[in-house]
Structure formats: C-alpha cells, structure tokens
C-alpha positions in Angstrom: 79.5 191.3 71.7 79.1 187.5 71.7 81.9 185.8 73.9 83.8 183.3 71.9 84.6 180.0 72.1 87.3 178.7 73.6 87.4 175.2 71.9 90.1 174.8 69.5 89.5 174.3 66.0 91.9 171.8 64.8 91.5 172.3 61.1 93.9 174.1 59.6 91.3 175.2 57.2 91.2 175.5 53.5 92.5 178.8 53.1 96.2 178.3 54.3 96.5 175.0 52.7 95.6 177.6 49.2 97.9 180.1 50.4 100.5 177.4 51.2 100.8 176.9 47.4 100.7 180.1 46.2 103.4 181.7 48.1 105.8 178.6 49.3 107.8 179.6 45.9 108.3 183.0 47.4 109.5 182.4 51.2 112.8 183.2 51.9 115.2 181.7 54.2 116.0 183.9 57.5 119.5 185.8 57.8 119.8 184.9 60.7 118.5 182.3 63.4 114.8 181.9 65.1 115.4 180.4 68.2 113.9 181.8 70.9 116.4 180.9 73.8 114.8 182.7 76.7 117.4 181.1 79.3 118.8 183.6 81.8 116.1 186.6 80.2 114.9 188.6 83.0 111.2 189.2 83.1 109.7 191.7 81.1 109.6 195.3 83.4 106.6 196.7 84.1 108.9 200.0 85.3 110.3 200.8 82.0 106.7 201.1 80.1 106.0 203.3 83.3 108.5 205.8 81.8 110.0 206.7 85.2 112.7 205.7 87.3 110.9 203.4 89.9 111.7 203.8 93.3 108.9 201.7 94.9 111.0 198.6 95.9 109.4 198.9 99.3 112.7 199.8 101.2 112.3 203.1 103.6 115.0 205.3 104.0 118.2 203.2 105.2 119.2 202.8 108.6 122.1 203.0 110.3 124.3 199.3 110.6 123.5 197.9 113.7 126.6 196.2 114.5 126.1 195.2 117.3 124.1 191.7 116.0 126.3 189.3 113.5 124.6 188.9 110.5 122.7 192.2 110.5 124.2 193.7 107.3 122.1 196.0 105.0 119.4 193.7 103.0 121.5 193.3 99.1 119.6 195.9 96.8 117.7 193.8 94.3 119.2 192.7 90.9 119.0 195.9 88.5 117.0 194.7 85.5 118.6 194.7 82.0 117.4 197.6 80.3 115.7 196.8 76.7 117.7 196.9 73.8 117.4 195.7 70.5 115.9 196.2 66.9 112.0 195.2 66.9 109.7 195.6 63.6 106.4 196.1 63.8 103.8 195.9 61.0 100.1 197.8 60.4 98.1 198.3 57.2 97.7 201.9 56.8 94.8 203.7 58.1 95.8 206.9 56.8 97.8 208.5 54.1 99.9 209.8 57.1 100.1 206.2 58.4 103.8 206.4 59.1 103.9 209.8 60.0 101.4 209.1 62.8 103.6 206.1 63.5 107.0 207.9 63.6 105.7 210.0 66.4 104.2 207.1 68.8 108.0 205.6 68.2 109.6 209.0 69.4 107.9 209.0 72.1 108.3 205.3 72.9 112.2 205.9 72.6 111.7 209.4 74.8 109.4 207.5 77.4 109.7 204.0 78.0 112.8 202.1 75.8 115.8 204.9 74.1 117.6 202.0 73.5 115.2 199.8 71.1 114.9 200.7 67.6 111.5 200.2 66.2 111.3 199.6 62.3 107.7 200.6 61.2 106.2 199.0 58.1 103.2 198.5 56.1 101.0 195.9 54.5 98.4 196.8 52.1 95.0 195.8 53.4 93.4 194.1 49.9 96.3 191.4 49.9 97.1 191.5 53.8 96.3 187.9 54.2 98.9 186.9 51.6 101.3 189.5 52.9 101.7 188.5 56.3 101.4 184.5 55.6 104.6 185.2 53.6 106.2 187.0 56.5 105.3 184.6 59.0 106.5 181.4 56.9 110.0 183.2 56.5 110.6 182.7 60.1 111.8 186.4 60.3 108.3 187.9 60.9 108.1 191.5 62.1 108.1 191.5 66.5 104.8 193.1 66.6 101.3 193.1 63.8 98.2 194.6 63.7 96.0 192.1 63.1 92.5 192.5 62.8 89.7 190.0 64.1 88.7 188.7 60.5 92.2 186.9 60.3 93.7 186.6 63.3 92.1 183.0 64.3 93.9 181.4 61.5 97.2 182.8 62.6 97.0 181.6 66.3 95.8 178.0 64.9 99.2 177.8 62.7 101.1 178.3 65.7 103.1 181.4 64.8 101.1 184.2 67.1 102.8 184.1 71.0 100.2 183.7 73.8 100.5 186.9 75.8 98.2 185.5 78.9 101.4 185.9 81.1 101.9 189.8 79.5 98.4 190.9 79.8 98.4 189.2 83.4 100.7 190.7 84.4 99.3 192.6 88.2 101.4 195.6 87.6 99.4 196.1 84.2 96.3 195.1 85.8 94.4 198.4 86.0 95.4 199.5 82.0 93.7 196.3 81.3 91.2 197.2 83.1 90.3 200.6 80.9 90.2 198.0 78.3 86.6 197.1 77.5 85.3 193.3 78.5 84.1 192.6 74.6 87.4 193.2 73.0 89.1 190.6 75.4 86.4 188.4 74.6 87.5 189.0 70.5 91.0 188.7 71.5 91.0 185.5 73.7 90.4 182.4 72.5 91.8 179.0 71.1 93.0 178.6 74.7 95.1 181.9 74.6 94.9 185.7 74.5 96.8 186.6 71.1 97.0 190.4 71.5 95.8 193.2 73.2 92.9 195.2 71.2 93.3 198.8 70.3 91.3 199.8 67.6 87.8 199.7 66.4 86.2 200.3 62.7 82.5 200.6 62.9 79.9 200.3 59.8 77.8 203.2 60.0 75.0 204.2 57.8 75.5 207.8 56.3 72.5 209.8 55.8 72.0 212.6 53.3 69.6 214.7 55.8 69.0 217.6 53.8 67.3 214.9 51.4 65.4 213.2 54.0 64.4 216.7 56.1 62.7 217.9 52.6 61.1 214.4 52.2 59.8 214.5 55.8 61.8 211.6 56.3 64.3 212.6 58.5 62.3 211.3 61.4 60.9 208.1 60.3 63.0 206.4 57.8 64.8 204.0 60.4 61.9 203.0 62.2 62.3 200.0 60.3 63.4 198.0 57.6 59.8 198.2 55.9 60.2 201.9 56.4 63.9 202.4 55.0 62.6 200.4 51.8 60.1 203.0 51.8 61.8 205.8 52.3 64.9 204.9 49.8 62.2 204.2 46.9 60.9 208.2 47.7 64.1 209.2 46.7 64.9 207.8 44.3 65.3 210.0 41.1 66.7 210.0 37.8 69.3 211.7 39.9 69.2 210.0 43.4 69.8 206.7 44.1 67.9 206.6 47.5 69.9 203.8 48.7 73.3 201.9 48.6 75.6 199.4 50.2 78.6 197.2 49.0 77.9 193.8 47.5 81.2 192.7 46.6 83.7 190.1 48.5 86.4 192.0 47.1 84.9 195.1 49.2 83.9 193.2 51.9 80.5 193.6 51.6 79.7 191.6 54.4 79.9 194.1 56.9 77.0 196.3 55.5 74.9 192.6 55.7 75.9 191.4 58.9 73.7 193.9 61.2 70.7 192.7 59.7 71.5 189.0 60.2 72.1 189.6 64.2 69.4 192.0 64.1 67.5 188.9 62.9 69.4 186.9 66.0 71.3 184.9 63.1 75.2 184.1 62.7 77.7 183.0 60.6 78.4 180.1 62.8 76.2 177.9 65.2 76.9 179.0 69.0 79.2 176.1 69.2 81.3 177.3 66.3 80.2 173.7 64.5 77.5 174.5 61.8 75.9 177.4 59.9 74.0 179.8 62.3 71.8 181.3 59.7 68.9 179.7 61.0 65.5 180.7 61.7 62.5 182.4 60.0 63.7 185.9 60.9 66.8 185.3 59.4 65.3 184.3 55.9 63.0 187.3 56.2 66.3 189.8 56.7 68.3 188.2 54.0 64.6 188.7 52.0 64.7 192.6 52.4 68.1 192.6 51.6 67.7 191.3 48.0 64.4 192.9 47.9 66.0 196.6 48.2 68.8 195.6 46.1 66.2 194.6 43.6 63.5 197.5 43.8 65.4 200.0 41.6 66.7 202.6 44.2 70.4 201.5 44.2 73.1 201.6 41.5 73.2 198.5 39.3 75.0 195.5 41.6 79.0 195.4 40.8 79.0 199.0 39.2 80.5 200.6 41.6 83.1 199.9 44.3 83.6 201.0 47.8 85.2 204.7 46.8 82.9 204.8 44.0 79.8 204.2 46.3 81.0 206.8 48.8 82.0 209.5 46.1 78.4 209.4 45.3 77.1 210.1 48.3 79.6 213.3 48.6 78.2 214.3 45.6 74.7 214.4 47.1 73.7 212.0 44.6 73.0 208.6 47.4 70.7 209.2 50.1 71.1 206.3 52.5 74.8 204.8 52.2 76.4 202.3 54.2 80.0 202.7 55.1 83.0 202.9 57.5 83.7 205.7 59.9 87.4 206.3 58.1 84.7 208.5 55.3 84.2 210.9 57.9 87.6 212.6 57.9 86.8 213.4 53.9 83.6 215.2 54.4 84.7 216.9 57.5 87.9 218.1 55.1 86.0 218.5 52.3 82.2 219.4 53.3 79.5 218.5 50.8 76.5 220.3 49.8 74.3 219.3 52.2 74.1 218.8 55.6 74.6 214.8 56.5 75.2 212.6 59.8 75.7 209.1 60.6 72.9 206.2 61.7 72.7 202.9 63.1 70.6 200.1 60.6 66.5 199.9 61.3 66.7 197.4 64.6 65.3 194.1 63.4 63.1 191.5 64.7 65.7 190.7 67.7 67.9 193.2 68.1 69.3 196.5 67.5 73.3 196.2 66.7 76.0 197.9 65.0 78.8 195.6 63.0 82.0 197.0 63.8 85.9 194.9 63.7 88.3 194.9 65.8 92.3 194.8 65.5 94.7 193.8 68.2 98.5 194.3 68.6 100.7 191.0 68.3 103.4 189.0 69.0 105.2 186.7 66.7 106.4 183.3 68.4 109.5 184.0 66.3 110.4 187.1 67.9 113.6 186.8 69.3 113.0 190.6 71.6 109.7 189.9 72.7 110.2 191.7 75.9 110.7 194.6 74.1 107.9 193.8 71.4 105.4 193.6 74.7 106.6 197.3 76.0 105.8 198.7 73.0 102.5 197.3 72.7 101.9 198.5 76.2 103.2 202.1 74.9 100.7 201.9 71.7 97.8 201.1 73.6 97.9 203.5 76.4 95.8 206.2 76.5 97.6 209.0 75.1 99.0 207.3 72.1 96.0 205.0 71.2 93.6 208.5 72.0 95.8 210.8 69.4 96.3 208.0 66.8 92.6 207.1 66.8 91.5 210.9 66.6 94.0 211.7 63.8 92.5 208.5 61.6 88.8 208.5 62.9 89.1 205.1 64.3 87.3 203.8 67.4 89.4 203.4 70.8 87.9 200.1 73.0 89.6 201.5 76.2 86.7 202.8 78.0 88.9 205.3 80.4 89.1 208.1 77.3 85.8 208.2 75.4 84.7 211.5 77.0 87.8 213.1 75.9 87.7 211.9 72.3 86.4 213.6 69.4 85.4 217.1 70.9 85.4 218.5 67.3 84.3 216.1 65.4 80.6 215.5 66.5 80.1 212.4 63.7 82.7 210.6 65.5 81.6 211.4 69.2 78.6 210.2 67.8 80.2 206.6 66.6 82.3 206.7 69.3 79.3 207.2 72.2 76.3 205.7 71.1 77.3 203.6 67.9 80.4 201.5 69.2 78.1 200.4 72.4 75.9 198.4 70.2 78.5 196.7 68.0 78.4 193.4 67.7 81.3 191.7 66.0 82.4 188.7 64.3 83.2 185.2 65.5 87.0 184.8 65.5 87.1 180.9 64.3 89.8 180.3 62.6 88.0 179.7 59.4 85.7 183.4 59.4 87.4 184.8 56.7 86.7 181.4 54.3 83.7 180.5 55.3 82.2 184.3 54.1 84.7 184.2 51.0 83.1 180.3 50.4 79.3 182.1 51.5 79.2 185.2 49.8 79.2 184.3 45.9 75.4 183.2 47.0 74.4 186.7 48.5 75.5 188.7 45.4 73.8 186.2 43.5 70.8 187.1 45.3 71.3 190.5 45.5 70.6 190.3 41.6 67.2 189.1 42.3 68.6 185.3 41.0 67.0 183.9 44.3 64.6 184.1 47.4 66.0 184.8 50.7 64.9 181.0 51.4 67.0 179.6 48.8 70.0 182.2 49.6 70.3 181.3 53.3 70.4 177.5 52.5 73.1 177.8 49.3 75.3 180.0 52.4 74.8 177.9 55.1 75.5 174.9 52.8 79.0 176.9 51.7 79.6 177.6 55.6 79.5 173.9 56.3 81.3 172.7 53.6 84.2 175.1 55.0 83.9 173.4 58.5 83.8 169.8 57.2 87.0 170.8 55.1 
C-alpha cells in the first residue's frame, strides 16, 4: 500500500461546500452543550480496556513501618482512577442483516469486560447516502462518540475539523504491542493530514469470482489470468446466448471504480500524482489498461452497460449464467449459504505491465472532536478492535481483519475467505486518502462509463479523467 501524504490539503473541496447547501436546512441545534472541558479529566486507563483488576503499580508486598527514621511513613497509594461512566453512541453502516445483532454482543461484552458502567447506543447509517448522513450528524454538533468511517471519506472529515486526533491514544506505551498486531499499511491509510484519525479494523477486498466449472470444461481454468490479452480471450469463449463470459460494475452509483482501479496500479497509474497535486493517470501503460477496459466492455461478452446493478450482476453469476465477475468478498457468505450449481472460487485481476495488486478499502474506528466522553469512546474502540471481537465480527460478515496476530485462526471453514484473507489482502493496494478522493472519482467517472460504451479511446478517456481530477484540485 502506498504511504500517504502527510501535507495538508487546505481546500475544503467542492463536495462539502454541495453538501453544505443541501442539508444546512436540516441541522438541528444540540440538546445539550459541546464543549469539551477536559480540565481535572484523568487520563484515559489503559487498565480498564485490560478487563482486569491491575495490580502492577510496582509496589512489593508492604513492609513493616520503620519507625525508627522521621519521615519514613508508607509511600501514599496512587490516586484511584475514575472509573468510565457515561452514555457514548457509536455509528457503522451495516455489513450484515444481523449488523446490530453482531453489535449487541461486542457491547455485552464491552460492559462485562472493560466499562459496566458506560452505556453504548449502537446505530446505523445506510451506506448509498452515508456521506450525507454523517455530514448532517457532524454539523448538529451532537455527533455519535465513535464512526466507522471508511478510507474513501474519511479525509474530508479530518480536513473540516470535526474528527479528534488520536496520536496521543494510539501512542499510548501501554497499548503499544496491540498496535503492533496492527499491520504497517493500514496506519499508513489512517495517518495523515498531520494526525492519526482512527484506528483501522476492517478490510473489503475486490475479488474476481470465477465460475470454474465453466472455465475447467473450456480448458481455461489454467490460463485465463495469465493476462489481460488472455482474460479477453477467454471471456469471448464463453460467451453464449446464455453466458455472458465476463462482467464488472460501471456505475458511480455502484462504485464501479473499484473493479477499475487494479488495472490502473497494475499499469503503475493513480488517481492522484505522488504529491497529491495533479492527475496520476499518466503514462503509456496506463492508456493501454484503460484501452482493455473499454475494449472488453465493448467486445460483446458482458451485459449491456447500465443494465444491471451490483446485486443484479452478482445474481447472475449465482445463476451460473457470468463466468468471470468482479465483486466484493461480502458475496461469499450467499453462495457458501446458498451453493450454486457449479463449483466456483475467487481470483486476483491478470497482473499488468507493473504490478500485480488487489484493490481493497479500508474503515477505521473514530472519534468526534465533539465527544464530550472520549475517554470512554477510546476504550471501546480499543475493545472493538482487539482480537477476539474484531476476529468473530469479521468471520460472521466475511470482512477482512488488518491485525496481522489472527490470520491463521481466521476462516477455518470458509476456504474462499482464507483464501482472501491469506494471499488476496497481501497484495491490496488501496486508495489515496486526500481529502478530495471521493470527488475527484465522482467528477472522473462520467468519462469511464462513457468509454466503457465504446464513445472513446483509452487516449481520449485518460485525458477527459485526468482533466476532471484537476479541475477538482484547482477547486
């Protein structure tokens, strides 16, 4: 994963100046205040997320009074720290129709374990108007403790201001070794701007899922990803009146962007320049992969462009009627529930001219800089993200974990997802988290499904993004 940069973007960027509009009608005034008044607040325990009595203050078993020396006395025991109280909310678009179930139970034992006295109020947003959903909440001035943000949006966030900087949390020694298990790329996604604005949790890689019963009886199976000429290849052999031998999202409104991205850095391309200050869809190799793109999209082996949405794409497939179908991991848990007729696994993309990568995206647990409790807010992240809550949540939804301390016990009956999990989520690269991402592929996109209809060359589609891209970072 590509480190980011560090410079802030001062823009506030096009997007939230829409969204101001939109939705200042709708913000309601707090019930109550916002300060934050952190005078004569302990600091937050590292003991109480241990969920033990801590014993460890260093003193050995006590001595008997010398009183033979003035001044001798017993050393004072040390200050008992206040124990956490309080109401927190915390927010997370659902993963799963048992999304609050799951939730419920990380809470009990939260209360059981670490805090019985803090009352955690679970909520949800709905993922296709998230953006809206929590800019609302966070201009209220009453946002929920603690969101899941994921890496697409949380840039703009930190740049308004209303995200806490949780360096001194996650630097805290006594946490050191959980960040640790941690793994280096997802602090690189969820530092930057100057800060570290959560601490990553979950992953959601975009596999390829292959019908292999198809491809075995094609003699495919073996070659079909040995490149893009060969996946071209391979999708028009399958095609029937039947079969379409390939597919992939093209939409915004499905972010399609994920099932282009791994061609781009395949390529050795990006959204933005290295320096976060220009388009970074340069190069011939880039024009060449954006040139395969529309020419599979335009050789008559995938459903007509905008027929189809994500579910629809993916209830083709389970109908055995897609042979090569990008997706999401999340798919997995439907055709392990509900087995199709034919046998199937998950793939990587063809590598490419520079590279061999996965896309994947990334979501981090937050802290609003209104929350009043974020002592509390930061115990319950550390409770989330441990091992044993973060493992059983991401096994129940079919996410990827990004601590590095667990993989081996993940996924033991669910071979697909040891599969992503193990040799998938290694190769990921992800997006970069400027504050602008999510605008400047919103502003980009409209060109790609253009040319995905065969309405331009991969020349003239790269230069119509890249000319969107930079418009966004001019403002």
């Amino acid at each position: 994963m590509p480190s980011s940069n560090s410079d802030r973007q001062r823009s506030p960027g096009r997007l939230w100046r829409i969204l101001a509009v939109v939705f200042v009608l709708a913000l309601v005034a707090a019930g109550c205040g916002n300060d934050d008044d952190s005078s004569g607040v302990t600091d937050p325990t590292p003991e109480v997320a241990s969920g033990g009595a801590d014993d460890s203050s260093g003193d050995a078993s006590p001595e008997p009074a010398d009183d033979s020396e003035e001044g001798t006395a017993d050393a004072p025991a040390p200050a008992p720290t206040p124990e956490l109280s309080g109401t927190i909310g915390f927010i997370k678009g659902p993963h799963s129709a048992m999304e609050v179930e799951f939730n419920e139970q990380i809470i009990a034992d939260f209360n059981s374990q670490v805090a019985p006295d803090v009352n955690v109020e679970f909520s949800t947003y709905d993922w296709p108007v998230h953006v809206a959903e929590l800019t609302t909440l966070f201009a209220s001035g009453s946002p929920p403790d603690v969101q899941y943000l994921v890496d697409l949006i949380y840039p703009a966030f930190a740049e308004q201001g209303v995200l806490h900087d949780m360096t001194d949390f996650v630097n805290d020694p006594e946490w050191a070794d959980e960040r640790a298990d941690i793994s280096p790329f997802a602090w690189d996604l969820a530092e930057q701007q100057g800060g570290t604005w959560g601490v990553p949790v979950l992953g959601a890689v975009y596999n390829i899922f292959i019908n292999e019963t198809l491809l075995e009886e094609a003699g495919l199976l073996d070659s079909w990803d040995d490149s893009y000429e060969s996946m071209l290849a391979a999708a028009e052999e399958l095609t029937t009146d039947d079969v379409f031998g390939f597919a992939a999202r093209t939409s915004a409104a499905d972010f399609a962007w994920w099932d282009w991205y791994p061609y781009i850095h395949n390529a050795g391309g990006d959204v933005l320049s290295d320096d976060w200050t220009e388009c970074g869809l340069v190069g011939q190799d880039v024009v060449d992969a954006m040139q395969f793109l529309i020419d599979i999209h335009t050789a008559g082996v995938t459903p007509a462009i905008g027929s189809l949405d994500n579910q629809g794409l993916f209830d083709l497939f389970a109908a055995g009627r897609v042979a090569i179908l990008h997706h999401e991991t999340p798919n997995i848990v439907s055709l392990n529930e509900n087995p199709p007729g034919f046998e199937w696994t998950v793939a990587a993309a063809p590598p490419g001219p520079q590279g061999h990568t996965v896309m994947g995206n990334f979501g981090i647990l937050s802290i609003a800089e209104a929350s009043n409790n974020k002592d509390a807010a930061w115990e319950f992240i550390k409770h989330w993200a441990s091992a044993p809550q973060v493992g059983r949540f991401a096994e129940q939804v079919n996410l990827q974990v990004v601590r590095t301390d667990i993989i081996g016990d993940l996924f033991a009956e669910n071979p697909a997802m040891k599969t992503v999990q193990s040799e998938l989520v290694p190769r990921v690269q992800g997006l970069q988290p400027h504050p602008q991402i999510l605008e400047a592929l919103q502003a980009a996109w409209p060109v790609a499904e253009d040319a995905f209809r065969g309405n331009l060359t991969g020349e003239e589609a790269i230069a119509g993004m890249c000319a969107a891209i930079d418009g966004v970072l001019a403002g």
